[in-house]
C-alpha positions as CSV (number, residue, x, y, z in Angstrom):
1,X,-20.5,-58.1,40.8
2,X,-17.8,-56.0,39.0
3,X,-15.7,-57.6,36.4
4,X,-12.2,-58.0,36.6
5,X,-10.1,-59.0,33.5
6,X,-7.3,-61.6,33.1
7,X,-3.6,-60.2,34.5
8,X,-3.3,-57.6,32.1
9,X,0.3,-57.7,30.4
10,X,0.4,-54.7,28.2
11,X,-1.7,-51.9,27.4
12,X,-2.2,-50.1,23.6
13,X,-3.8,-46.7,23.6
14,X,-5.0,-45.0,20.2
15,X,-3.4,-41.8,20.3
16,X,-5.9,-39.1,18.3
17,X,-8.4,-37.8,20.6
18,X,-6.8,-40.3,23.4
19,X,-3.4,-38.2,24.3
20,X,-3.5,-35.7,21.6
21,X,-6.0,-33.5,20.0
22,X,-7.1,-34.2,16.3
23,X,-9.7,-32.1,14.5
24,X,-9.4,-31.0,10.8
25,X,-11.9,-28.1,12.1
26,X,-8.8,-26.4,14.1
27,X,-7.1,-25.6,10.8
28,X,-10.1,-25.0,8.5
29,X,-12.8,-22.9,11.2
30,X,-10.2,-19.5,10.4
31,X,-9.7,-19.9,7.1
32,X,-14.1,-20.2,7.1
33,X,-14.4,-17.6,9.4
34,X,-17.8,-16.6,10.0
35,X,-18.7,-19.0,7.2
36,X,-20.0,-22.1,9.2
37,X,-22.1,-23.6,6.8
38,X,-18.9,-23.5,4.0
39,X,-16.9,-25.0,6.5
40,X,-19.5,-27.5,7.5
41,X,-20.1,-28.6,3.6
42,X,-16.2,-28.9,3.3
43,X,-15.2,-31.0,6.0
44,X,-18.4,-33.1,5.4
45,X,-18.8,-33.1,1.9
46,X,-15.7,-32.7,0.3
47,X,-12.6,-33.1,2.8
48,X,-14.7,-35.9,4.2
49,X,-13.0,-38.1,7.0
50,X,-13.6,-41.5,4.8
51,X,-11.2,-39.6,2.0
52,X,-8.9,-38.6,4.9
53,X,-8.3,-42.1,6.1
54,X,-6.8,-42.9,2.3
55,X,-3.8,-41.1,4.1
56,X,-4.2,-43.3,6.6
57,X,-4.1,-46.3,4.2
58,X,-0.4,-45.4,3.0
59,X,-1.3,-43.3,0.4
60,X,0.6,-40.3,-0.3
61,X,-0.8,-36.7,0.8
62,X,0.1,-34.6,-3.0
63,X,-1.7,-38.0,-4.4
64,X,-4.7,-38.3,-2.4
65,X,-4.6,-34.4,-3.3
66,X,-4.9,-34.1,-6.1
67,X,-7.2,-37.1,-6.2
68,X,-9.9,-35.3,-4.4
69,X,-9.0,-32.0,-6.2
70,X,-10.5,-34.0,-9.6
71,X,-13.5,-34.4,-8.0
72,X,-13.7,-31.4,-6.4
73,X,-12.2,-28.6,-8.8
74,X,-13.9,-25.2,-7.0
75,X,-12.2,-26.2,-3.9
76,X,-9.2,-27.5,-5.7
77,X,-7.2,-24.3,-3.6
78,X,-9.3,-25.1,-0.1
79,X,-7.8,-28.7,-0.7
80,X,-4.2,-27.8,-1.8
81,X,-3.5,-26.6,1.8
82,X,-4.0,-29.8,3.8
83,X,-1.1,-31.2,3.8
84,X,0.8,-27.6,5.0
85,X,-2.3,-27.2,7.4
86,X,-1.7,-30.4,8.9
87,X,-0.3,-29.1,12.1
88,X,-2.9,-27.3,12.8
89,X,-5.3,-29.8,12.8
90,X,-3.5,-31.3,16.0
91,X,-5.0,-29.3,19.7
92,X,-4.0,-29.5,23.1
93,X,-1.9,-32.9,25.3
94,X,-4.5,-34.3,26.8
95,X,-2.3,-34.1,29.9
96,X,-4.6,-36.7,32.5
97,X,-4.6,-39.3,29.5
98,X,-0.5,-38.5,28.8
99,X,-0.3,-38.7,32.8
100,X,-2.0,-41.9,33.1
101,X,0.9,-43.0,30.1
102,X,3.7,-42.2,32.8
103,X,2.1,-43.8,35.2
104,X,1.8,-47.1,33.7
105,X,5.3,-47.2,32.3
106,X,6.8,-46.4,36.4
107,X,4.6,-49.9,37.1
108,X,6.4,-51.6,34.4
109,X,3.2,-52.6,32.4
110,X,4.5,-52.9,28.5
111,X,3.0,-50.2,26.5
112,X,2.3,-49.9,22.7
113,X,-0.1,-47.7,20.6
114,X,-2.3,-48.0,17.5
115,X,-3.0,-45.5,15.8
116,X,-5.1,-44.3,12.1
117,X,-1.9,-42.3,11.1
118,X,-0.5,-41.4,7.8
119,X,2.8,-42.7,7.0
120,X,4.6,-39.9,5.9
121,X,3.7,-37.9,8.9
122,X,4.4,-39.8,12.0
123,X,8.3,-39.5,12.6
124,X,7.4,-35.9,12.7
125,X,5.0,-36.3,15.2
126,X,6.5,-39.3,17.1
127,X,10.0,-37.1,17.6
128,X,7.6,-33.8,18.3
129,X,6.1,-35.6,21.6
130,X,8.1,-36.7,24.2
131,X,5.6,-39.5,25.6
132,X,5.7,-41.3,22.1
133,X,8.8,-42.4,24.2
134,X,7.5,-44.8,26.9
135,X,5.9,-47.2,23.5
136,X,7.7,-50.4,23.2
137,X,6.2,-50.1,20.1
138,X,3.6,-48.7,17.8
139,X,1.3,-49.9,14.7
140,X,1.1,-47.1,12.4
141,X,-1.5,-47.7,9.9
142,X,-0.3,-45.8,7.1
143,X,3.4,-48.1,7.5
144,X,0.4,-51.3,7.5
145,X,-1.6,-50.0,4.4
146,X,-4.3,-51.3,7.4
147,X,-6.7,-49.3,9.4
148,X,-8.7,-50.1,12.3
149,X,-11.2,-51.2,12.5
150,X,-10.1,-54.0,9.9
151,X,-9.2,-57.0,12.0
152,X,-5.6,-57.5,10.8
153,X,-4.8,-54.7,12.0
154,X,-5.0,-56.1,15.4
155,X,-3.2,-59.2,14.5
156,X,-0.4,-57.3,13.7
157,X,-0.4,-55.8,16.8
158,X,-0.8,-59.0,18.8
159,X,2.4,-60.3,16.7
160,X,4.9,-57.5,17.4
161,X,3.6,-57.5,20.5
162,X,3.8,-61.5,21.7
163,X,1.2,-61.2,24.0
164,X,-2.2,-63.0,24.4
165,X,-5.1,-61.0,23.4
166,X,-6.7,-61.4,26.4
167,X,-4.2,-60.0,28.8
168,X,-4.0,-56.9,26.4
169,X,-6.2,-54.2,26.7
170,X,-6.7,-51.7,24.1
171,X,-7.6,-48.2,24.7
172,X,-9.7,-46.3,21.5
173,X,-12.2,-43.4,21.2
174,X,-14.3,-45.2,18.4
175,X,-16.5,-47.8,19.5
176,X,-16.3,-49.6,15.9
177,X,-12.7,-50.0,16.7
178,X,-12.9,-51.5,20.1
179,X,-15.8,-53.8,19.0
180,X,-13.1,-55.3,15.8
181,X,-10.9,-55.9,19.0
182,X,-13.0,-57.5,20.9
183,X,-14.0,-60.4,18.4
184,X,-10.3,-61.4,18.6
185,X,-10.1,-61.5,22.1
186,X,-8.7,-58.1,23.1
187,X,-10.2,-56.2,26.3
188,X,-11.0,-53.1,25.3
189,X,-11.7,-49.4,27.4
190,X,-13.8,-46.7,25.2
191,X,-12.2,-44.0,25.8
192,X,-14.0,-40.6,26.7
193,X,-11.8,-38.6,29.5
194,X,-9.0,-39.1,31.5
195,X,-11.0,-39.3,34.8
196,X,-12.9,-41.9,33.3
197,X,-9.9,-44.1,32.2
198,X,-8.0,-43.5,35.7
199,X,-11.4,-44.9,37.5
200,X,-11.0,-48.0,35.1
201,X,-8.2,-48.6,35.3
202,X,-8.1,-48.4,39.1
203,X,-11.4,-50.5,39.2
204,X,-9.6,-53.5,37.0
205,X,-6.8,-53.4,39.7
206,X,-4.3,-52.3,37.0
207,X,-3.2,-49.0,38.4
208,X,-3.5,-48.5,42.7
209,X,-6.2,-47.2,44.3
């Protein structure tokens, strides 16, 4: 027997790697070129995502520069750019995910966003993309000094938002994320294509077959 959720009353999507693009390798692979293994030890070693999400924590990019630059002198120039390179580290709409957004918003179904974001970057990137739009609202982690998966994060979002957890399905990429959700009550959708979330989303009864 397939299971059906609660009426769901709003919907939050994650929004790197969900409807936009975000790899640090899309800035740094031509400034490695034909260096793999240099990239590789860069991005996992010393640009590591865990020192990334300090950004995402509130704190400022020259700070949590020249932070890591301390620790990692020879690659003090390497590490100097990635704040100016930080465009670049954002790919292609993913246009069925973006659709799916518009969709939603014609059947009236409230929708908000969390999102791992730095602080001092996101009213770039909210006013660059026109589908930031259709959020009543969004949790920006770097504004929160919060990230997901820590469970106040969520809280937060269930307080902005006034709606029960269980008639609010979140949308992520990363299952540690969904899985903090889920202890408070939140249904969750791990996120992998568009296709998949449209057949989800039409198997819940939330969008039309």
């Amino acid at each position: 027997m397939k299971k059906h959720y609660p009426q769901i009353k709003a919907i939050t999507f994650d929004i790197g790697n969900v409807l936009v693009q975000w790899d640090p390798r899309l800035a740094y692979g031509p400034l490695f070129s034909g260096r793999n293994e240099e990239l590789d030890y860069f991005l996992n070693e010393v640009c590591t995502l865990e020192w990334h999400t300090r950004h995402d924590k509130g704190v400022p990019f020259p700070e949590n520069i020249r932070f890591l630059q301390e620790q990692f002198p020879d690659h003090a120039e390497m590490i100097g750019i990635y704040e100016n390179e930080w465009e670049n580290m954002f790919g292609y709409i993913i246009q069925g995910c973006v659709a799916l957004l518009y969709q939603l918003n014609e059947l009236n179904y409230p929708l908000f966003a969390l999102t791992n974001f730095a602080a001092d970057k996101f009213a770039d990137f909210r006013q660059k993309h026109d589908f930031m739009a259709l959020f009543q609202d969004v949790i920006v982690s770097g504004e929160e000094k919060i990230t997901k998966p820590d469970s106040r994060i969520y809280k937060i979002l269930l307080e902005r938002t006034g709606i029960a957890a269980k008639q609010t399905l979140f949308i992520d990429d990363r299952m540690e994320n969904l899985i903090a959700a889920q202890e408070l009550g939140l249904q969750t959708h791990l996120f992998t294509n568009a296709d998949n979330l449209k057949s989800y989303l039409i198997d819940q009864r939330i969008l039309p077959e």
